[in-house]
C-alpha positions as CSV (number, residue, x, y, z in Angstrom):
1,X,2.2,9.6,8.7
2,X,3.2,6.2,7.3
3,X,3.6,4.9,10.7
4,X,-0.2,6.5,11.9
5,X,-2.0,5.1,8.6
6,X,0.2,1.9,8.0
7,X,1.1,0.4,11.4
8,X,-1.5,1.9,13.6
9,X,-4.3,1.6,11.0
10,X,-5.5,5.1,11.5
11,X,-8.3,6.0,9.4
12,X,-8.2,9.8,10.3
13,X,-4.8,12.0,11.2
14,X,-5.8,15.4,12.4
15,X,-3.7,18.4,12.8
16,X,-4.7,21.2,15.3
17,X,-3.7,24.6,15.5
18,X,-3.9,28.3,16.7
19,X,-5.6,30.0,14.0
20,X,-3.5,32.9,14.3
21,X,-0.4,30.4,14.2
22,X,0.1,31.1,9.8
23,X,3.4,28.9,9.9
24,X,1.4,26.1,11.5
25,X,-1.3,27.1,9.0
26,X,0.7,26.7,6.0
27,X,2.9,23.8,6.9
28,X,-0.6,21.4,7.3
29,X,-1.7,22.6,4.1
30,X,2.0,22.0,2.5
31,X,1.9,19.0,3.8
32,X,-1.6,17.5,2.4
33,X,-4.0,17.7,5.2
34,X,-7.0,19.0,3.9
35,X,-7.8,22.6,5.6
36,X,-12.1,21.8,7.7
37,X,-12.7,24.8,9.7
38,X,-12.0,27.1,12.4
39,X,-13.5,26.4,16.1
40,X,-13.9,29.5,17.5
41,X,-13.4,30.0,21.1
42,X,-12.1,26.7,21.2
43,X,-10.7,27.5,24.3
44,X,-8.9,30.1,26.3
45,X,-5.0,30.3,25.7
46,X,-2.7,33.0,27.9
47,X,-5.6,34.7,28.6
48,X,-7.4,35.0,25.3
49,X,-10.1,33.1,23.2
50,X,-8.1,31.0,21.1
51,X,-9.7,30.3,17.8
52,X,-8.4,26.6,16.5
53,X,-8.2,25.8,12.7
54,X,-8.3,21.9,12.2
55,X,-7.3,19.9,9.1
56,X,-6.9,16.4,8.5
57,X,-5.9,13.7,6.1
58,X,-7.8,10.3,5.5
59,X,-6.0,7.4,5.0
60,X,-7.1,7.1,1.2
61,X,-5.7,10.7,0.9
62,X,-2.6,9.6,2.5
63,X,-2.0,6.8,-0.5
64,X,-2.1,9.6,-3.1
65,X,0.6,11.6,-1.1
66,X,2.8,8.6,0.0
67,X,4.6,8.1,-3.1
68,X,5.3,12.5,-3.2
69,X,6.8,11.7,0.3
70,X,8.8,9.1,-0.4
71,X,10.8,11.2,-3.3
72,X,10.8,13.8,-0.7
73,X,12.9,12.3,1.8
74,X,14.5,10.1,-0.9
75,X,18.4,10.5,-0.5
76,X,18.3,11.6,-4.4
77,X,16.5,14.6,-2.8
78,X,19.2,16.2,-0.7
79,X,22.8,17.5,-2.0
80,X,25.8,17.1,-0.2
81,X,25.1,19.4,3.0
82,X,21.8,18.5,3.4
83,X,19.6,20.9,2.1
84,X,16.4,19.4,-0.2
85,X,16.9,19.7,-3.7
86,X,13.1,19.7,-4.6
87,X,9.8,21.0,-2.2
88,X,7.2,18.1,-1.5
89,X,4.9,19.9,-3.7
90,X,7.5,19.3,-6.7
91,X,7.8,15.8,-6.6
């Protein structure tokens, strides 16, 4: 997202998804795009109607989550193996 919003000057980053898709679902909203609505019938997928949630994040939204992210992926973050010590909504 830093790269979208700070190199690319982005004002809008949208995420698009199957609304049936609830990892997908919750990982956007864990992540701080802000949940705008379904488009139903969005189109036809395998040989149904596919119903599309969309979220997004602004770039002034983005500045309020930076700093989270940053002690996210911050080293400090991650024992010895890898695995995070805290979720992004903890820090």
């Amino acid at each position: 997202m830093q790269y979208v919003f700070e190199t690319l000057h982005y004002r809008r980053y949208e995420w698009k998804c199957d609304s049936l898709n609830q990892p997908s679902f919750n990982a956007a909203k864990r992540l701080g795009f802000q949940f705008e609505g379904i488009f139903r019938r969005a189109l036809v997928y395998k040989g149904r109607n596919r119903d599309t949630a969309w979220f997004s994040m602004l770039q002034e939204e983005w500045q309020a989550m930076k700093p989270k992210f940053q002690r996210w992926l911050s080293a400090d973050n991650f024992d010895a193996t890898g695995n995070q010590l805290r979720a992004l909504n903890d820090c």
